[in-house]
C-alpha positions as semicolon CSV with decimal commas, in nm:
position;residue;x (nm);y (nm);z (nm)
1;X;13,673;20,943;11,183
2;X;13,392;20,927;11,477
3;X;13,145;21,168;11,412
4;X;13,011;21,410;11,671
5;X;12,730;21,160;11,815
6;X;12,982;20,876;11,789
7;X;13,006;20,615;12,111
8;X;13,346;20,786;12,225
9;X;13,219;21,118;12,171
10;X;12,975;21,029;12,441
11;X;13,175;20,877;12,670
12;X;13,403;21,177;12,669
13;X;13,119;21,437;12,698
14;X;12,893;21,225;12,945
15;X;13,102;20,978;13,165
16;X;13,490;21,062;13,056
17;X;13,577;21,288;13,427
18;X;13,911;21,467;13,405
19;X;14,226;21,242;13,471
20;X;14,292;21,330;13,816
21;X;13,876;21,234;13,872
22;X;13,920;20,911;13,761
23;X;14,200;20,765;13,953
24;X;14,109;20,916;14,289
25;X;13,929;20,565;14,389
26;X;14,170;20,356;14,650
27;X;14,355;20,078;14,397
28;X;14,259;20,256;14,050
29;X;14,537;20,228;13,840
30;X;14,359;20,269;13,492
31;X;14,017;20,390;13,464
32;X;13,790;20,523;13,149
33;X;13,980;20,534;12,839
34;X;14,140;20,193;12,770
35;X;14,076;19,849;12,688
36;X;14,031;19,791;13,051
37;X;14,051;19,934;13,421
38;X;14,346;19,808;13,647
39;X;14,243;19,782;14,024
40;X;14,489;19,663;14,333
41;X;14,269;19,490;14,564
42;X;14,415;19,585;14,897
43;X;14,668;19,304;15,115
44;X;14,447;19,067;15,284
45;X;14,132;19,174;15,100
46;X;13,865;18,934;14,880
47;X;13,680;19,082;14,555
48;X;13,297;19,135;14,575
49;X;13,191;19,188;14,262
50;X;12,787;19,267;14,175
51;X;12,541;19,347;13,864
52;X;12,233;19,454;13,771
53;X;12,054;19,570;13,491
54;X;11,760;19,823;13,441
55;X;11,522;19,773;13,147
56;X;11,312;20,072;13,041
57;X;10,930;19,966;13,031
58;X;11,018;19,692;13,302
59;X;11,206;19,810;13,596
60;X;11,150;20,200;13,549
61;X;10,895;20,419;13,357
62;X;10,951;20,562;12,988
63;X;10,907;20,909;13,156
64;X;11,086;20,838;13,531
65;X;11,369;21,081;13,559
66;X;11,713;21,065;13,371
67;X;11,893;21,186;13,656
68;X;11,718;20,983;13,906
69;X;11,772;20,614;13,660
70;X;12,120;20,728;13,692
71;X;12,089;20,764;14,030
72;X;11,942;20,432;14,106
73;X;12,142;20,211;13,850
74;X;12,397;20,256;14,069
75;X;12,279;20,284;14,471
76;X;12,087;19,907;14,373
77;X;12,419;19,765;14,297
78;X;12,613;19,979;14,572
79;X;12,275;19,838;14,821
80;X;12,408;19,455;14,717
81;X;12,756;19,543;14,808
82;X;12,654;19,696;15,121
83;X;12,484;19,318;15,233
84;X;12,855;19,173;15,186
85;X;13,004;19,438;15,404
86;X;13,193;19,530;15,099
87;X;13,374;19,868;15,016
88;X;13,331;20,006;14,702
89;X;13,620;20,046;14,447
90;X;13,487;20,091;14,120
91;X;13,212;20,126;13,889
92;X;13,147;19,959;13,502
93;X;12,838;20,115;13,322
94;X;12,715;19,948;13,012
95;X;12,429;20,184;12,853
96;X;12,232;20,097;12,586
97;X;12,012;20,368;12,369
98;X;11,774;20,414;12,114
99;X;11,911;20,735;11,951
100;X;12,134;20,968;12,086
101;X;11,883;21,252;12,331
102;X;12,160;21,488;12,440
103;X;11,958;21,644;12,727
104;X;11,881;21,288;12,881
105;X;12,244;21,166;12,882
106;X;12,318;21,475;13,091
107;X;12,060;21,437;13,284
108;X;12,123;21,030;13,342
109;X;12,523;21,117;13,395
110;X;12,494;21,409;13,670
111;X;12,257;21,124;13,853
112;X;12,508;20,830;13,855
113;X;12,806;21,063;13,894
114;X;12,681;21,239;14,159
115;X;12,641;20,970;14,354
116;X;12,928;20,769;14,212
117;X;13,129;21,101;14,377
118;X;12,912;21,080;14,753
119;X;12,996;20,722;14,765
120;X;13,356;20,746;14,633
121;X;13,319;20,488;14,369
122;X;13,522;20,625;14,062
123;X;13,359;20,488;13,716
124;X;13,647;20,301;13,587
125;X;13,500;20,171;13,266
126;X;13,199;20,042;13,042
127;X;12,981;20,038;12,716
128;X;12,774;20,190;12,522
129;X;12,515;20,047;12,206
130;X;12,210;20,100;12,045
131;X;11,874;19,904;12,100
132;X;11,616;19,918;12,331
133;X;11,719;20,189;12,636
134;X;11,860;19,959;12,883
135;X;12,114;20,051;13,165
136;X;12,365;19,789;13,326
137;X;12,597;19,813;13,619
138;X;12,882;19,598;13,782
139;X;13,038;19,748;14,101
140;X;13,355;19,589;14,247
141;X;13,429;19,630;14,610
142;X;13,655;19,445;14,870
143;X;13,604;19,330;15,171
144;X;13,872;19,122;15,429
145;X;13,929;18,805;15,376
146;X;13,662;18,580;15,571
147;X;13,474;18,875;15,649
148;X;13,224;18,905;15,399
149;X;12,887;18,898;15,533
150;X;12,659;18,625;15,379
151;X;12,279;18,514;15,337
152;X;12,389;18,204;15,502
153;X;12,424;18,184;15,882
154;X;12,143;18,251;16,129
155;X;12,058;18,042;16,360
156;X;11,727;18,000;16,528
157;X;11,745;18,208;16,841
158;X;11,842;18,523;16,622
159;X;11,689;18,811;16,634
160;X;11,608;18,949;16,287
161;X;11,662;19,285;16,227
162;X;11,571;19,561;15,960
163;X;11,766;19,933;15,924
164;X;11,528;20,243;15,837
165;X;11,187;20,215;15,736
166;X;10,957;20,010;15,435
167;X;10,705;20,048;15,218
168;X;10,818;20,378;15,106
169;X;10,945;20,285;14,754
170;X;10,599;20,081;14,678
171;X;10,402;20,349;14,769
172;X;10,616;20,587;14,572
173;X;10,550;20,331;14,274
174;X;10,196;20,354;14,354
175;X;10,212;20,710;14,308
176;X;10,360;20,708;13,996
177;X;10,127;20,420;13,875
178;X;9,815;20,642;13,973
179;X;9,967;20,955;13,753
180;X;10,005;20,813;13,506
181;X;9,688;20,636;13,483
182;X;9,520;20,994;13,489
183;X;9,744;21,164;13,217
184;X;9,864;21,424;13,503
185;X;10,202;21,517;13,325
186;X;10,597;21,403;13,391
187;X;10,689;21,266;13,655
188;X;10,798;21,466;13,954
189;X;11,217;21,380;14,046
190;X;11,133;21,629;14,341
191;X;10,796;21,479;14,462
192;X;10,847;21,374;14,813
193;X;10,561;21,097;14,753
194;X;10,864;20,952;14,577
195;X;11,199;20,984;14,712
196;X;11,253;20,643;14,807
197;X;11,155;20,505;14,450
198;X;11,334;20,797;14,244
199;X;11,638;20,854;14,500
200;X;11,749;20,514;14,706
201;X;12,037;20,508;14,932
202;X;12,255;20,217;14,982
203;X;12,295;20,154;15,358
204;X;12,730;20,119;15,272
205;X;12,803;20,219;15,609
206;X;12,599;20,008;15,812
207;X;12,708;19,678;15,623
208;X;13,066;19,733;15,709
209;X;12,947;19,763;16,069
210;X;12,823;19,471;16,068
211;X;13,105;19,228;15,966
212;X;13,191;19,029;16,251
213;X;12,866;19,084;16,431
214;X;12,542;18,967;16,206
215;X;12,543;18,626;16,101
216;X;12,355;18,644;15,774
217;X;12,270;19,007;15,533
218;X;12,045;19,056;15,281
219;X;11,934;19,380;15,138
220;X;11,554;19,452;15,078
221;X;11,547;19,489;14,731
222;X;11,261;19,221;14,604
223;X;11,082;19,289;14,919
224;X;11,088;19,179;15,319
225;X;10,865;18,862;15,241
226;X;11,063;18,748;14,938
227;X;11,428;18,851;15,076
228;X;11,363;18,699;15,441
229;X;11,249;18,375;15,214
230;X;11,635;18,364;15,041
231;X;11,788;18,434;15,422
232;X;11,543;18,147;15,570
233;X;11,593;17,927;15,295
234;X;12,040;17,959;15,263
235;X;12,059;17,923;15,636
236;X;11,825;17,642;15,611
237;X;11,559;17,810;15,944
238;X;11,223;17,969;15,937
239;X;11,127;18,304;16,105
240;X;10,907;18,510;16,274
241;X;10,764;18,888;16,188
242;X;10,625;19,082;16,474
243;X;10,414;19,254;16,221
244;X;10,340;19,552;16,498
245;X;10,693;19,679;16,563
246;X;10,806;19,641;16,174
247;X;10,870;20,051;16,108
248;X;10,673;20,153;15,816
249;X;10,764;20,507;15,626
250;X;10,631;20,786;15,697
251;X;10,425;20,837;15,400
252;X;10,235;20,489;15,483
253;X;10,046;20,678;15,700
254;X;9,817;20,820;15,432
255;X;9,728;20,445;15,276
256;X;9,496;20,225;15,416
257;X;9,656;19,956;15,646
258;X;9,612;19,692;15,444
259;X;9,743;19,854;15,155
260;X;10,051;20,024;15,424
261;X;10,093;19,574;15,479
262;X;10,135;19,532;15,155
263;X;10,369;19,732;15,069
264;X;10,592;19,715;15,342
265;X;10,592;19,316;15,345
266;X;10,563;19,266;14,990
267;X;10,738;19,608;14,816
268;X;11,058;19,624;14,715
269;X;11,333;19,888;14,648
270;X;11,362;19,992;14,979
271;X;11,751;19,891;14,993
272;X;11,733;19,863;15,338
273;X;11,960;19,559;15,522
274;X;11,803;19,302;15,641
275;X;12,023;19,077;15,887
276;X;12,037;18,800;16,159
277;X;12,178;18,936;16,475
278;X;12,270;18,715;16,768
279;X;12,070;18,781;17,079
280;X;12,407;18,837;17,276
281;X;12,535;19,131;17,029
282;X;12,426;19,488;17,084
283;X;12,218;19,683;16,832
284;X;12,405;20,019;16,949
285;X;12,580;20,114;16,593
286;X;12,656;20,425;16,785
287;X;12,951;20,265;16,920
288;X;13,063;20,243;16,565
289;X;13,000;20,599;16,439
290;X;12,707;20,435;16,245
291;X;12,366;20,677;16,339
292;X;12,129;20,447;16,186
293;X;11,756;20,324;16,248
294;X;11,795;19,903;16,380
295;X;11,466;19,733;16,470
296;X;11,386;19,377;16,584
297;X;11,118;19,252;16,376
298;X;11,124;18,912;16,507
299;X;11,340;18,634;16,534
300;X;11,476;18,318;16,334
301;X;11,336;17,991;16,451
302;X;11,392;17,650;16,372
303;X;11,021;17,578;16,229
304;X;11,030;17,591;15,836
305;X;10,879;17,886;15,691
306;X;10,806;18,251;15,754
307;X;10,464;18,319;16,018
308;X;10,395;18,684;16,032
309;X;10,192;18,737;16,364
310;X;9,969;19,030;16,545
311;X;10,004;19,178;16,860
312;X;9,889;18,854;17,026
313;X;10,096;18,656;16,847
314;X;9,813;18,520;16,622
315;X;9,959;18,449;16,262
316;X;9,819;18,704;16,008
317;X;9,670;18,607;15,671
318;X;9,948;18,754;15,443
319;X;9,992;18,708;15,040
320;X;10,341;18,615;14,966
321;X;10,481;18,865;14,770
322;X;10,815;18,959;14,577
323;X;10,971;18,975;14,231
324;X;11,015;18,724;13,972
325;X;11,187;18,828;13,610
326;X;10,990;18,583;13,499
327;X;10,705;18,503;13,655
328;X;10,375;18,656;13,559
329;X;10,638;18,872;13,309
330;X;10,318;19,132;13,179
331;X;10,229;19,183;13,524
332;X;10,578;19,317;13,672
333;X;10,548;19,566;13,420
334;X;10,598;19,881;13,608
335;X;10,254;20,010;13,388
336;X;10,052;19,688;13,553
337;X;10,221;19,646;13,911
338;X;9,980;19,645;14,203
339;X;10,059;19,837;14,525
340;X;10,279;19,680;14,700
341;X;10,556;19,536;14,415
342;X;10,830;19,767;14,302
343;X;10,987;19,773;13,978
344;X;11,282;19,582;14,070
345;X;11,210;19,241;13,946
346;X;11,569;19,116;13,923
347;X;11,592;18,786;14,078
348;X;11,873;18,800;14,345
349;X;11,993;18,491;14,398
């Protein structure tokens, strides 16, 4: 018989929601509990499936927040699903430990569920194992048939256009890079230095919008540099960054500007979409019930490469920046990354 630390006694205290919990997504017909989950993808619909994984020591800090992992583990998967104008349907979590810490498991479950609940994205199955702590998420969403936005598509001529604000997350990592450097206790879920690195929102909403209207998606998770590079380079055009209108967060304003540059061209996390819009569509979401934050940063052009220019339209000396798994693999470490590159160092493509 399991004892009371056993896998399925964890998955019923921790993840296991009452019956009526777990079926409430649109097209559940089996969630937690058996071999697998059953989900009806909706007449006329196409499957978008995503994952990612989050490694301890690599993509977040042995003392960052249970709740807020949680938390994140699932908006950076929701974020991808959000670039293919998808709809959510379901969640799989597959959560590895070292030992059994009671008080973190709550803490780690409220996280994802909570937002599993905001988004409506029912948790319809998973794993759990020992080894080193390690936390993996698929999300499965649908989206009409031929209507799934792409990375492929713009054309030179586009404009290229960002939601919200960036840099927040990488200075948020900074942050967290300089406390613990000085020894100055646990990390802060609540510090508003780091909301955008502990608490990311995917922008859900916004990418359903856009079906039909943007040509090619991306979301800003490796950084604007590195993710405009994988929109360039599948729609096979270069593009241009007006680096004076790109909206920076709030909290850049206390870092030098170089260091603001960096970590608004180069930091990732943000989750923010980044898309090719023709010049003939309007940037009024309003129409669409969407209240979100659009800005034209520039515009796709039929030169190779990316140029990021001043106010005069002089091209700026910029270091390439973004996130490689395995590139420079000590360096990514979130103990040893530099302002300006986040802790998400998944490879995208």
């Amino acid at each position: 018989m399991a004892g009371p630390d056993s896998e399925f006694d964890l998955i019923r205290r921790y993840f296991d929601a009452p019956a009526a919990a777990r079926v409430s997504g649109a097209g559940v017909r089996l969630g937690v509990g058996d071999d697998a989950a059953l989900l009806a993808l909706r007449e006329g619909h196409e499957l978008v499936a995503s994952v990612d994984t989050l490694v301890e020591g690599t993509h977040f800090f042995p003392d960052h927040p249970a709740a807020s992992v949680g938390h994140k583990a699932l908006a950076s998967n929701l974020s991808d699903l959000a670039a293919m104008g998808a709809e959510p349907s379901g969640a799989l979590l597959s959560l590895t430990l070292p030992r059994v810490d009671h008080a973190w498991l709550a803490a780690f479950s409220q996280g994802f569920l909570a937002l599993a609940s905001a988004a409506d994205v029912p948790l319809v199955g998973g794993d759990t194992t020992r080894g080193p702590l390690a936390v993996s998420v698929t999300v499965l969403g649908q989206v009409p048939a031929g209507q799934a936005l792409r990375r492929a598509g713009a054309r030179p001529g586009d404009r290229l256009v960002v939601t919200g604000a960036l840099g927040g997350a990488a200075f948020g990592l900074e942050q967290e890079t300089r406390r613990r450097a000085a020894g100055t206790g646990a990390a802060n879920a609540d510090a508003p230095a780091c909301e955008r690195l502990f608490w990311p929102n995917a922008r859900l909403e916004v990418g359903r919008m856009l079906r039909n209207r943007a040509r090619a998606v991306i979301d800003v998770s490796d950084g604007l540099l590195a993710d405009l590079g994988h929109l360039c380079a599948a729609s096979g055009c270069g593009a241009r960054i007006d680096w004076p209108v790109v909206p920076l967060d709030p909290l850049l304003a206390q870092a030098p500007p170089a260091e603001a540059r960096a970590a608004a061209l180069g930091g990732g996390e943000d989750y923010e979409l980044l898309f090719a819009l023709p010049a003939d569509e309007s940037l009024d979401l309003l129409a669409f019930g969407v209240d979100a934050p659009l800005t034209v940063i520039g515009e796709f052009t039929e030169t190779a490469g990316i140029v990021v220019v001043d106010a005069a339209g002089q091209p700026l000396d910029v270091a390439r920046a973004g996130h490689d798994h395995f590139a420079g693999a000590e360096a990514n470490k979130p103990e040893a990354m530099p302002t300006g590159q986040g802790t998400d160092v998944e490879a995208r493509d």
